[in-house]
N, C-alpha and C positions, 0 to 999 in steps of 0.2 A: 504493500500500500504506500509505503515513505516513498520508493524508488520509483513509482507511478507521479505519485504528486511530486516530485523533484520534476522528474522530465515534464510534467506541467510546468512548471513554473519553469525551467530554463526554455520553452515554448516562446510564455510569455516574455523573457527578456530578448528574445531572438526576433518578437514579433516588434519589440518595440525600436528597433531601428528599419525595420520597413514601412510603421504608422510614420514614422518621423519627417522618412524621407518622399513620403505619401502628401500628408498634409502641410508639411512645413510646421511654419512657428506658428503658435500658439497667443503669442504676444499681446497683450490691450492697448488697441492705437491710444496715445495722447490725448488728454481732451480740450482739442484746440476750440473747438466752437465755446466751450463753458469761459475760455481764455478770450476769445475776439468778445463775447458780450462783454465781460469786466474793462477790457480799455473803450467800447463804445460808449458805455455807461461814464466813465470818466469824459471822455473828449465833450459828451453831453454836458457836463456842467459845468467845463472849462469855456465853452461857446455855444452859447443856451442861440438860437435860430428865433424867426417871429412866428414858425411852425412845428410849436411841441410837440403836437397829436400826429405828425409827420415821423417826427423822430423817434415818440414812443413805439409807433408802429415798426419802425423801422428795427429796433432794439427787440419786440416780442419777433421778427421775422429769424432774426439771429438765435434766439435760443429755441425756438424750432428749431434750428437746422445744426444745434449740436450736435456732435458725433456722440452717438451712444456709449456708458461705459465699459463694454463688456464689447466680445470679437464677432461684427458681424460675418465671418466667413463660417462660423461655428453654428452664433443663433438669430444668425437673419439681422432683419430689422423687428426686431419684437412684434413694435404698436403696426407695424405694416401686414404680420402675416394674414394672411386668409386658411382659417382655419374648417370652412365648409366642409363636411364629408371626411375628413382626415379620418383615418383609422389608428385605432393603438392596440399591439401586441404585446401581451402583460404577461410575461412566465412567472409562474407563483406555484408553490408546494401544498398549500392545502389542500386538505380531502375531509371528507364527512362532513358534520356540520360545519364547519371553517366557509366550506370551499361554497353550499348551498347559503351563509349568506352574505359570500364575497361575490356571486353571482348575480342575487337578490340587489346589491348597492351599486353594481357595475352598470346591472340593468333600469335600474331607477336613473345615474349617470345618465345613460344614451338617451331612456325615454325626455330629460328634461334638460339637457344642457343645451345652452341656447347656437352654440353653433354646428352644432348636425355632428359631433365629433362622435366616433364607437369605437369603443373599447371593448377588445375579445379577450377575455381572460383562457389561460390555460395551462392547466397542471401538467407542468414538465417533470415532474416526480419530484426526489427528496432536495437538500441542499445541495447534497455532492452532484447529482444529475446535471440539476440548474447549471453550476459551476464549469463542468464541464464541456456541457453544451456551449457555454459563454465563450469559454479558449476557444473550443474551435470557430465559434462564429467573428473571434476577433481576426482570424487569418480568412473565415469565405468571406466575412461581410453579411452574414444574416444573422440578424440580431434583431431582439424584439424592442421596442423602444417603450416598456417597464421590462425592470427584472426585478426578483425577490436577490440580496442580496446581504450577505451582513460584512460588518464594513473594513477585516481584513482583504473577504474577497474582492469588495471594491476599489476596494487599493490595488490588487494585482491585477485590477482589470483597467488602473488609469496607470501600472507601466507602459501597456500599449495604445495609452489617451483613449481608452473605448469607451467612457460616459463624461459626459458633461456636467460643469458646477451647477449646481442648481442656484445660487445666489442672484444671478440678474434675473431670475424668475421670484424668488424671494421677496427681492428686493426692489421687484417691477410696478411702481405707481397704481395700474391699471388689473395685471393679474398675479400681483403680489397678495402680501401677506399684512395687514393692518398692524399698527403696534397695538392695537388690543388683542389680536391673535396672536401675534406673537410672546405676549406676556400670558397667556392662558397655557402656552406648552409648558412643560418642566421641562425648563432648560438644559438639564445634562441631557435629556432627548436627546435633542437639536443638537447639544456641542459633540455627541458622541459620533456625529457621521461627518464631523471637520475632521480630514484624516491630514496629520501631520507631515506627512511625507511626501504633502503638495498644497503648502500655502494657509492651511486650515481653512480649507473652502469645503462647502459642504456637497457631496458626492451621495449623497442617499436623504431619505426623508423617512422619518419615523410612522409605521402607521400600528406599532403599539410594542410592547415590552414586556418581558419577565423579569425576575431574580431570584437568585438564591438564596433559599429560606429551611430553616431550622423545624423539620419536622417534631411532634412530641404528641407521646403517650400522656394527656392530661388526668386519667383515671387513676394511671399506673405511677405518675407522678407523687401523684395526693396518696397511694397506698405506701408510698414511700416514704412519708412525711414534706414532701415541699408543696408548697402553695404558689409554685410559680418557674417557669423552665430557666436554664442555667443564663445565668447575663456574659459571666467569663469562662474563660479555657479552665479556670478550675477547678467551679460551679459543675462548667460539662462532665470534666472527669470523673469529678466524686459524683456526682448522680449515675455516670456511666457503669463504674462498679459498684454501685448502690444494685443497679439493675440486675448486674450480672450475678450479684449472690442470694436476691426477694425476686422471685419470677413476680409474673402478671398474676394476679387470681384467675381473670377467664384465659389466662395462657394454656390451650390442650395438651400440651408437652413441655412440663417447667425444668425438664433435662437441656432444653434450648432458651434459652435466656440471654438474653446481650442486651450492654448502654449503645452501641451505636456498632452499625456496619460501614465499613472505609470507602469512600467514594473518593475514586483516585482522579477522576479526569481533570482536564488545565484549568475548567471554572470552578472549580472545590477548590486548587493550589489558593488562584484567584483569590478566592472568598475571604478564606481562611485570612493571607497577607492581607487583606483591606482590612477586615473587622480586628486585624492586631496594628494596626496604624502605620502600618507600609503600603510596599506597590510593589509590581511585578516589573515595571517598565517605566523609564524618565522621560516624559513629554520632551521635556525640553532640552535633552541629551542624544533624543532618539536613542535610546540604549536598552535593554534589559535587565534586569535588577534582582532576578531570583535569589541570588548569594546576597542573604540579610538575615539577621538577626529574629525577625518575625517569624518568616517564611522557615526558618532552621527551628524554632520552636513549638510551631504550628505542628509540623511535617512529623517530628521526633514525639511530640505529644501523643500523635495517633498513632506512631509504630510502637510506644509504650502501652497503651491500651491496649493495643494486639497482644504485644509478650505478656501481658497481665490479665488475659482473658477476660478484659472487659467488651471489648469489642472484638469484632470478626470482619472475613472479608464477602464480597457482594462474589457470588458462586455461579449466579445468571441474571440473565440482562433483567432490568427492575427485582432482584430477587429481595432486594431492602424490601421495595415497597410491600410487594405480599409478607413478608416477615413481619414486617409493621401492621398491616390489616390482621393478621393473625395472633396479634397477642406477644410476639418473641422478641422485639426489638423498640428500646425505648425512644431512640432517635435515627432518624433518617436526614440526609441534607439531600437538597435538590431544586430543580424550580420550581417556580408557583405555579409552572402551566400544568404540572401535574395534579394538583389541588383535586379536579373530578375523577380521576384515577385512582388519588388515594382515599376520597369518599366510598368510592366504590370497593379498592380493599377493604375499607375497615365494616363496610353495613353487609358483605359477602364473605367476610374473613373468618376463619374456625375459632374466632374470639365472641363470636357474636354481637358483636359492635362496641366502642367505647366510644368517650369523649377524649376530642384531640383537638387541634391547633397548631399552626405555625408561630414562629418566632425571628427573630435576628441571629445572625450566625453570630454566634460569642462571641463580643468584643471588648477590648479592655479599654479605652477613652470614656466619655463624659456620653456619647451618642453614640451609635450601630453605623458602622458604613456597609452599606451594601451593595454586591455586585450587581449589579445592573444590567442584563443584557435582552438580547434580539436582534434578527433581519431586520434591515428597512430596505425601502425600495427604491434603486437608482434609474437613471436613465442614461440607456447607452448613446452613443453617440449615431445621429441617424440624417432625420433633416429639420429643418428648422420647427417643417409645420408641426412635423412628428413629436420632436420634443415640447414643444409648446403645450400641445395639447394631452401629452403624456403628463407634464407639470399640473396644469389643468386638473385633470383627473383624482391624481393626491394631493393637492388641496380641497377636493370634494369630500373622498376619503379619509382623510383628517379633519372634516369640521366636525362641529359637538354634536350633532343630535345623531349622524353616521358614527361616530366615536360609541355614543353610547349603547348602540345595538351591538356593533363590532366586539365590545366587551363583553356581553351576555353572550352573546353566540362563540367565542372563540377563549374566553377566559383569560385572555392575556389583560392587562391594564394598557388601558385609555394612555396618548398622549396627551392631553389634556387634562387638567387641574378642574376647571366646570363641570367635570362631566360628571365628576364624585355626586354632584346636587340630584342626578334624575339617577342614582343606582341607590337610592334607599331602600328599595324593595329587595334589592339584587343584595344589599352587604347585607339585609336581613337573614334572607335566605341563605348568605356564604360568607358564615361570618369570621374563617379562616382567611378570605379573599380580603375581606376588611381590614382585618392584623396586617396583610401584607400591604396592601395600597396606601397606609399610612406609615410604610417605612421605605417609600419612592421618594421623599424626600430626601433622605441619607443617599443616593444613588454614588457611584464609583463605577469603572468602565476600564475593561480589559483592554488590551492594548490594537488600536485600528491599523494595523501596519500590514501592506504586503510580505508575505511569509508568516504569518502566526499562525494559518493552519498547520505547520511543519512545527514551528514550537511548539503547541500542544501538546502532540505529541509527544516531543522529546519532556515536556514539563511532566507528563502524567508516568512516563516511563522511567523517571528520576522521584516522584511520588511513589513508584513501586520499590524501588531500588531503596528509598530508605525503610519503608516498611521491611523489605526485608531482612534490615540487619547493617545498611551500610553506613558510612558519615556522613550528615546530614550537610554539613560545611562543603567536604571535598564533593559531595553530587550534585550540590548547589552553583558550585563552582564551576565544575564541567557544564552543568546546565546551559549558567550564563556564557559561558565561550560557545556553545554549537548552537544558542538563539540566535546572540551577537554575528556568528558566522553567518546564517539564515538571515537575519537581517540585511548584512551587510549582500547577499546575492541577489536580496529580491529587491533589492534599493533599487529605484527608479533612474 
């Protein structure tokens, strides 16, 4: 699988000097017209004429005829395109309810959007599908103008320039974004698809989000004597072998007991460093940062609870989560999209149901920082009309009242802050979903960089390796040289 994904990505860097010498530069002309009004304006009241209303006209002709600030060879002339009949091709991964009513909004979309624009949406299967469909279409040239996209892969899909900023759509007067919309998103949203490694311009658009959250047996808690899930790494552990030596009472088999099962992959690493007041990776160094103190404490805490048989490892894919609907396991970590999954282990589960709830992944500061993640949807580079109206579309998909259905049907949390007003009925009814929506606030964001699907990897294979025995220090270490390496190859 690594050796597949390498030879993708050196794909992509090989493709990126044929886009280059394809399109040329990229460059934003000067903005000479915004410059000729400021001295007409001046010479105006150095030598006032007996025909004002001449000269004003004269001054509004010129800032018409500014040069726009963004590339028209890229996005046209904005206010000029003719968007009649345009069509948009949306590659997206939903299925089951998601995808019934991502169809439901696309098709309300076509039926009312005032310039005849339609959008087909179509499930290109999972992430990795999308992804690779996307390489190859960055060398034939067919490319849908949406894709689903999370904003590593957007990054390695603007090595070879194949989607466009979205900011002069953004920030477009007419089919922009108002400052009252824009202050309605939660901003690490929005800053989470400015990828670093090209300007901090934003390359995706949020049309909603999970996190990582702290499963817990609340029944199994309180049989234990606490009134409340663990705040720190310490809390966790002593409740962890609390668990592992007072099974569950409805546990069917109190021979299997555990505080917690190891969830090794890159967004647990993730977690873990954030809610111990680190990071994985330096904005502002472009670097990775795994070799830390946090991250060596976090890593070492869990392979101690393993040698101490407080905890265990996950033996098949969700096998936490059934462990957890069955009474055996007091903590699970994972994301919030699984919420209906793990309703359904625990009211199907050989425990015959308890009460439970999420929490914040253990943190030691004053607040929980929590990882934050999700696909959002970029637009590839196509034509002007295409894009326009691809922009169009997610801004439709992102207003609040399509927000708030989007969250009932799909479970994930709204971009939007208003939208909490019209889900009173919704956090009644899921009021785990609740716990969690009110800790999007605290949000933190894994690292946006071309190559981090390759880090992963190597992060969760470095999560095993101290589990099983090794130095947390010297695996951290080697970590951060073969991301750094990985970085440094898919650098733009």
């Amino acid at each position: 699988m690594l050796n597949r994904k390498l030879y993708l990505l050196m794909m992509i860097m090989a493709l990126l000097g044929l886009f280059l010498a394809a399109c040329g530069s990229s460059e934003e002309e000067p903005e000479e017209g915004a410059e000729t009004v400021t001295e007409t304006e001046e010479e105006a009241e150095a030598e006032p004429t007996e025909e004002p209303m001449a000269e004003e006209e004269e001054v509004m002709e010129e800032e018409e005829m500014a040069e726009p600030d963004y590339d028209t060879s890229i996005y046209g002339v904005i206010d000029d395109i003719d968007l009649e009949g345009v069509t948009v091709v949306f590659w997206h991964q939903h299925s089951g309810a998601r995808e019934e009513e991502l169809i439901k909004i696309v098709d309300e979309f076509n039926a009312s959007n005032e310039w005849g624009i339609v959008v087909e949406a179509r499930n290109e299967g999972g992430y990795d599908d999308i992804y690779n469909k996307m390489i190859a279409g960055l060398s034939s040239g067919e490319l849908p103008a949406l894709v689903v996209a999370y904003q590593n892969q957007a990054a390695a899909y603007m090595v070879a320039d194949g989607l466009v900023s979205l900011d002069p759509y953004i920030n477009h007067p007419v089919y922009g974004l108002t400052e009252e919309d824009r202050a309605d998103f939660f901003q690490s949203f929005l800053d989470s698809d400015r990828l670093p490694q090209f300007g901090m311009e934003t390359y995706g658009f949020p049309p909603n989000r999970s996190m990582e959250v702290l499963f817990y047996n609340a029944a199994w808690l309180e049989e234990l004597g606490y009134d409340a899930p663990p705040q720190n790494l310490a809390e966790f552990v002593e409740m962890s072998c609390a668990a592992s030596e007072t099974p569950f009472s409805q546990n069917p088999d109190p021979s299997f007991s555990l505080g917690y099962e190891v969830r090794t992959d890159a967004s647990s690493v993730a977690a873990l460093t954030f809610a111990g007041g680190s990071d994985i990776y330096d904005f502002d160094n472009n670097t990775f940062t795994y070799n830390n103190d946090v991250t060596a404490n976090a890593l070492s805490t869990m392979a101690q609870l393993l040698a101490d048989g407080c905890a265990g490892e996950i033996t098949e894919s969700f096998g936490d989560q059934t462990d957890f609907g069955n009474g055996k396991v007091l903590f699970t970590m994972g994301s919030s999209s699984g919420l209906p999954f793990y309703a359904s282990a625990v009211n199907d589960g050989e425990a015959g149901g308890f009460s439970w709830s999420v929490a914040p992944i253990p943190y030691e500061g004053a607040t929980p920082v929590q990882n934050i993640y999700g696909a959002s949807v970029s637009v590839p580079v196509t034509t002007p009309e295409e894009q326009l109206a691809a922009w169009l579309f997610l801004r439709f998909y992102t207003n609040a009242d399509i927000q708030a259905r989007w969250a009932r049907a799909s479970n994930y949390f709204p971009v939007r802050e208003s939208v909490a007003d019209g889900l009173g009925d919704y956090f009644t009814e899921n009021p785990a979903y609740a716990v969690a929506f009110d800790l999007l606030q605290y949000g933190k964001i894994e690292a946006p960089v071309a190559g981090y699907d390759l880090v992963r990897d190597e992060a969760e294979g470095a999560f095993v390796r101290i589990l099983a025995g090794e130095d947390p220090a010297t695996v951290l270490a080697e970590l951060d040289a073969s991301a750094n390496q990985i970085l440094e190859e898919a650098a733009p």
